[in-house]
N, C-alpha and C positions, 0 to 999 in steps of 0.2 A: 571246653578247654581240656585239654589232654594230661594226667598229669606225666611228671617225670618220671624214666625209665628207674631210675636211682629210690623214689618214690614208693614202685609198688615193689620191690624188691626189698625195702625194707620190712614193708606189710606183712608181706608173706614168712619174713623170716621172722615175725615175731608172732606170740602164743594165743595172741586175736587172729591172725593171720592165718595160723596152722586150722587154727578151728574154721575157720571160715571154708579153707580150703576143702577139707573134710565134709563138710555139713554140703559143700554146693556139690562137690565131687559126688556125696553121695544121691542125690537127685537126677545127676548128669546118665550116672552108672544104671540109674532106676530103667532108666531108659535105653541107654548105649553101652549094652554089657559086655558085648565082642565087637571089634571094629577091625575083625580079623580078615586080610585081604582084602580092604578097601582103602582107597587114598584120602585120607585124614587133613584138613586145614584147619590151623587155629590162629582166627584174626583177635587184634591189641595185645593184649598181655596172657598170653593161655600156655606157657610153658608149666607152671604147677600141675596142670590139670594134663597137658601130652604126653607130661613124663607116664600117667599113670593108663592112659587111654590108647596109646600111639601101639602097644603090645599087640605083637601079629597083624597090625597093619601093612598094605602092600609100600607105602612109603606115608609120611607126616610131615606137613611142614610148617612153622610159625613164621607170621607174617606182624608186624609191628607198626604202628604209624609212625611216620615222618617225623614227627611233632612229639612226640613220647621220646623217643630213641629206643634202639634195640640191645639186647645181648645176647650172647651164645646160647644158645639150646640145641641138643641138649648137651651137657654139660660132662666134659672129658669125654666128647667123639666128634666127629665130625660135626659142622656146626648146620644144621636145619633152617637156621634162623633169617630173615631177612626186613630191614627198612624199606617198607613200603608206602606208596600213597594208596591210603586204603580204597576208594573211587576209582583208582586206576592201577592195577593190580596185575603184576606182570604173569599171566597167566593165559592161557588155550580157553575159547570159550568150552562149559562141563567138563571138567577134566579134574574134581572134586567129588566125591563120593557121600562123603561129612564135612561142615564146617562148624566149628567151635569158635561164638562171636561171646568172649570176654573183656570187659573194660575197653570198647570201641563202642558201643553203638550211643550210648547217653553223651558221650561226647565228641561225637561229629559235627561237625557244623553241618552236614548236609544230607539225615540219614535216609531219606527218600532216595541218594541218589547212590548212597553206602549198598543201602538194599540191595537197588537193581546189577552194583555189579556184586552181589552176592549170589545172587538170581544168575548170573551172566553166565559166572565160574562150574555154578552147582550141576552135578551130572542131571540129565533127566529121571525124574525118581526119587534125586539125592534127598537128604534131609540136612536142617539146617536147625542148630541148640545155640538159644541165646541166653544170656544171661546180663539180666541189668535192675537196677535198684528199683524197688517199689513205692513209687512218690508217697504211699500209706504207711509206709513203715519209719521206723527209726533209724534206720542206717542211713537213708537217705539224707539225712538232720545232722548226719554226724561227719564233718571236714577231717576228722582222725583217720578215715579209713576211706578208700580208694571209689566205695560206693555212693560218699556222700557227695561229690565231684562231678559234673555237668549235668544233664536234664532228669530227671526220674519220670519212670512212665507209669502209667495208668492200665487195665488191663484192657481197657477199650483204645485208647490209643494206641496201645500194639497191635490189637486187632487190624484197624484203621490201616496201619503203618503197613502190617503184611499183607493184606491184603492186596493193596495197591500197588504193592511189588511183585505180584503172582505168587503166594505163597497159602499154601492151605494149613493151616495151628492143628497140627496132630495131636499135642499133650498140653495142657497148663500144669505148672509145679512149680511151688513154691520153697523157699529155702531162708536159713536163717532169721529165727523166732528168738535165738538167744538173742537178749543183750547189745549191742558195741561197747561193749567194755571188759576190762583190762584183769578184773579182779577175780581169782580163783575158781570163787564158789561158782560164777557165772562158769566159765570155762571148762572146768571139769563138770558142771550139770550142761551141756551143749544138745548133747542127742538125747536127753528127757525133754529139753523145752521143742526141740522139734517134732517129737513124737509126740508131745500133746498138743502143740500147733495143727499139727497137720491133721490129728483125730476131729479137734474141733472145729477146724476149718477156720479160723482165726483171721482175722484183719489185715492183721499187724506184723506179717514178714519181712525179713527186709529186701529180698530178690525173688523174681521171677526166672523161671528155667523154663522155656517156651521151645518147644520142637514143632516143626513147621515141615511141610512137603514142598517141593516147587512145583509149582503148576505148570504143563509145556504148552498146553492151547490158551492163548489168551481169550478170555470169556467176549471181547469187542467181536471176535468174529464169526459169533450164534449172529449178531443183530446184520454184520456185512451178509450172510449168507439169505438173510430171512429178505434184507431189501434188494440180492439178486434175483430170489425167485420171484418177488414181486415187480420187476421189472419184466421181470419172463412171459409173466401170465399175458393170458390173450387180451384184447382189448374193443370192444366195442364199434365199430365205426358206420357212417351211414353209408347205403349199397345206392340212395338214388332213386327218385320217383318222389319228389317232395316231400308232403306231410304226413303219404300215407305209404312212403317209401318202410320198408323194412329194414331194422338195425340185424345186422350179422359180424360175427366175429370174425 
């Protein structure tokens, strides 16, 4: 279930929200430091995150599902922004560089099939950063905040998930160890609980930040080529002379 556009617009403008943003942004950035001259997509809700990554790119555009609603981005210029059906996605097949998948993929109703048109969009080469709640963590537990809202995954079932969509997991990284909650101390201690999260390798995050490659051969057609040449190879047959005729190829 998708939440409302109205929804995560509140999240973000509040002082859970600002952190969150920070703490994923900076995982994102661990990875996507310049996205300088490439064409940047950011599907569900990923204007927080464009405003800060979209810098020197060759164009950015934010795509919103149907079901969410959209808004302007970005904001006092021209507007980027479009309501999209995210499966069908008004776009050139590769013609994507990056995509940034926030608060889309845990609630699709269909994300097998989200994937492939992410796969569809993506350049050959491109890379693709997801970002979605950690069924292990606490965020996930928590209907307060944007994370805790349709399916949470597992790091094997994403595995599973991208795989099957031709995608090869470049980075796992995890993000927010602080808290969901509201109160100060947590707040302003944010990037100590991540940096001891992440030293000790912890459980209990509450997002995954997964970078992935598209794959352009699909692995089905090692096994097509293996059963041409086995059709190719010679074959046995008898030349004649009954029992004591000779087999030749």
């Amino acid at each position: 279930m998708h939440l409302d556009i109205v929804d995560l617009k509140s999240f973000y403008a509040s002082p859970l929200g600002e952190v969150a943003r920070r703490m994923i942004l900076r995982g994102i950035r661990a990875r996507w430091d310049s996205l300088s001259g490439l064409a940047l997509l950011g599907l569900g809700y990923p204007g927080p995150y464009l405003d800060i990554l979209r810098e020197g790119t060759e164009r950015s555009l934010a795509f919103m599902p149907a079901r969410q609603g959209v808004i302007a981005w970005p904001s006092r210029q021209l507007s980027a922004a479009s309501l999209v059906e995210a499966t069908d996605m008004p776009l050139r097949d590769s013609v994507v560089d990056r995509i940034l998948v926030i608060h889309a993929l845990e609630t699709s109703e269909d994300p097998a099939q989200l994937m492939a048109e992410l796969w569809r969009v993506l350049a050959p080469g491109g890379q693709i950063m997801i970002v979605v709640p950690n069924r292990r963590g606490p965020w996930a537990r928590r209907d307060s905040t944007p994370f805790g809202h349709g399916q949470p995954f597992s790091r094997r079932q994403l595995t599973t998930l991208l795989k099957q969509a031709l995608f090869t997991p470049t980075h796992w990284g995890e993000a927010l160890y602080v808290p969901p909650v509201q109160r100060q101390f947590f707040l302003r201690s944010a990037l100590a609980w991540e940096r001891v999260g992440a030293a000790l390798a912890l459980p209990f995050s509450g997002i995954y930040v997964i970078e992935a490659t598209k794959q352009v051969y699909r692995p089905a057609l090692a096994g097509k080529a293996q059963r041409i040449r086995g059709l190719l190879e010679p074959i046995l047959v008898p030349s004649g002379g009954g029992a004591a005729g000779r087999w030749t190829p």
